[in-house]
C-alpha positions as CSV (number, residue, x, y, z in Angstrom):
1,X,-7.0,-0.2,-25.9
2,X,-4.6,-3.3,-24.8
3,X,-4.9,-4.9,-21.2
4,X,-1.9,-3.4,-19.0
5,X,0.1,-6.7,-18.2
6,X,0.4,-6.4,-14.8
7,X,3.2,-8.9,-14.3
8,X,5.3,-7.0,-16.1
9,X,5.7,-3.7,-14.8
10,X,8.1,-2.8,-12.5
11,X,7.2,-1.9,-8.5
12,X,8.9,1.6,-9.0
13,X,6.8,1.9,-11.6
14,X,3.5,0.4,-10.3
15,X,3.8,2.9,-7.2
16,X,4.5,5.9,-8.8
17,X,1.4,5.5,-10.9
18,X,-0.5,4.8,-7.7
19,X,0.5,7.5,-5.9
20,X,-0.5,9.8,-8.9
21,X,-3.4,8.6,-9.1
22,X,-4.3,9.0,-5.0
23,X,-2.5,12.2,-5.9
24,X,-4.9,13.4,-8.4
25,X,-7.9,12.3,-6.4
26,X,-7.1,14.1,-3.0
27,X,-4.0,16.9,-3.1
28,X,-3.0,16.7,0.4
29,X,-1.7,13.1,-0.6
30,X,1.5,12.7,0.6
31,X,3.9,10.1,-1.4
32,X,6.7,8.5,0.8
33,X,10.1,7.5,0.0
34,X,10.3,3.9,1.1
35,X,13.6,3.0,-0.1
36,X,14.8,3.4,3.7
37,X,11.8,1.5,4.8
38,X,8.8,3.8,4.6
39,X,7.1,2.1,8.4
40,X,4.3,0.5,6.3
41,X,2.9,2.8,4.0
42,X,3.9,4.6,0.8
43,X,1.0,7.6,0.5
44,X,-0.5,8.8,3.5
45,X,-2.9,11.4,3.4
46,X,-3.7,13.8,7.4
47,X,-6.8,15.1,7.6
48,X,-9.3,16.5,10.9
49,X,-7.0,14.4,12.9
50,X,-7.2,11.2,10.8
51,X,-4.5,9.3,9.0
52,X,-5.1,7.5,6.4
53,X,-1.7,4.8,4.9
54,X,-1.6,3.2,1.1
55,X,1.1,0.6,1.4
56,X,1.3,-0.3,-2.3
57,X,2.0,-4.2,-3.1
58,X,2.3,-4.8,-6.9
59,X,1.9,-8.5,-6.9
60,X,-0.1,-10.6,-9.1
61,X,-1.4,-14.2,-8.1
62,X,-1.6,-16.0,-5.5
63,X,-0.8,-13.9,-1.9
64,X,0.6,-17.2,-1.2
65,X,3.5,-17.9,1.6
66,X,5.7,-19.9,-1.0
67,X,7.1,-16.5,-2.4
68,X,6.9,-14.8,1.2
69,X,4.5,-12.3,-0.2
70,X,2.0,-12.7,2.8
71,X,4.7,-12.5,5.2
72,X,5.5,-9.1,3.4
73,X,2.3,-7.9,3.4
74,X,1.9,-8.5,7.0
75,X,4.6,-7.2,8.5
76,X,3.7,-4.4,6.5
77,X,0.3,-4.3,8.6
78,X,2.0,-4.2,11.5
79,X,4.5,-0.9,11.0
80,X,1.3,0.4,10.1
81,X,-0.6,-0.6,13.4
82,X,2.1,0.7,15.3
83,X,2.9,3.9,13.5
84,X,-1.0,4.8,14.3
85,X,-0.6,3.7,18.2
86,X,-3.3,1.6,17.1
87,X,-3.7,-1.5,20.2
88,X,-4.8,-4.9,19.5
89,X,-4.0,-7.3,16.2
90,X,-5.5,-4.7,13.5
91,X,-8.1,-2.2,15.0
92,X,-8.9,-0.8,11.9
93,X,-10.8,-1.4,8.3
94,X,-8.7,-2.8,5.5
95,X,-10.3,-2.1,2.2
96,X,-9.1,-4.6,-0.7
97,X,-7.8,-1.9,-3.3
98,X,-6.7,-5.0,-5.8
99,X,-8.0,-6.7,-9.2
100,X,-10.3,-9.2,-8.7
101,X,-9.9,-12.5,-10.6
């Protein structure tokens, strides 16, 4: 089987595979239309009063500030802090969900 060639595919793309995939490994996984600004998250999945958020990034290299790629990711943070009345910088886990190198 050929290496996917990440770089290439498209964010539409990369997210609706994502959210398939979340999809297929919990149901109640809810994808989000973020084309009017989804409030930092594109799958979100409620359960016994938790809430979980995916905000899918399909970038490859560096999360560097030269392309404004960490100021993306952490603003997206941040809707998601405060869509969770969560207090403090980030008062939750973050999980790294991406390829290593």
């Amino acid at each position: 089987m050929a290496a996917v060639q990440w770089e290439t595919v498209p964010q539409e793309t990369y997210d609706d595979m994502v959210a398939v995939l979340l999809n297929t490994q919990d149901d109640e996984a809810e994808r989000l239309d973020g084309r009017g600004g989804d409030g930092g998250r594109d799958v979100q999945l409620r359960r016994d009063g938790r809430l979980d958020l995916f905000e899918l990034k399909s970038f490859t290299g560096r999360l560097g500030k030269e392309q404004g790629r960490r100021a993306q990711a952490e603003r997206s943070l941040k809707r998601a802090a405060q869509l969770d009345g969560l207090r403090g910088r980030y008062g939750f886990p973050l999980i790294w969900r991406g390829r290593e190198v």
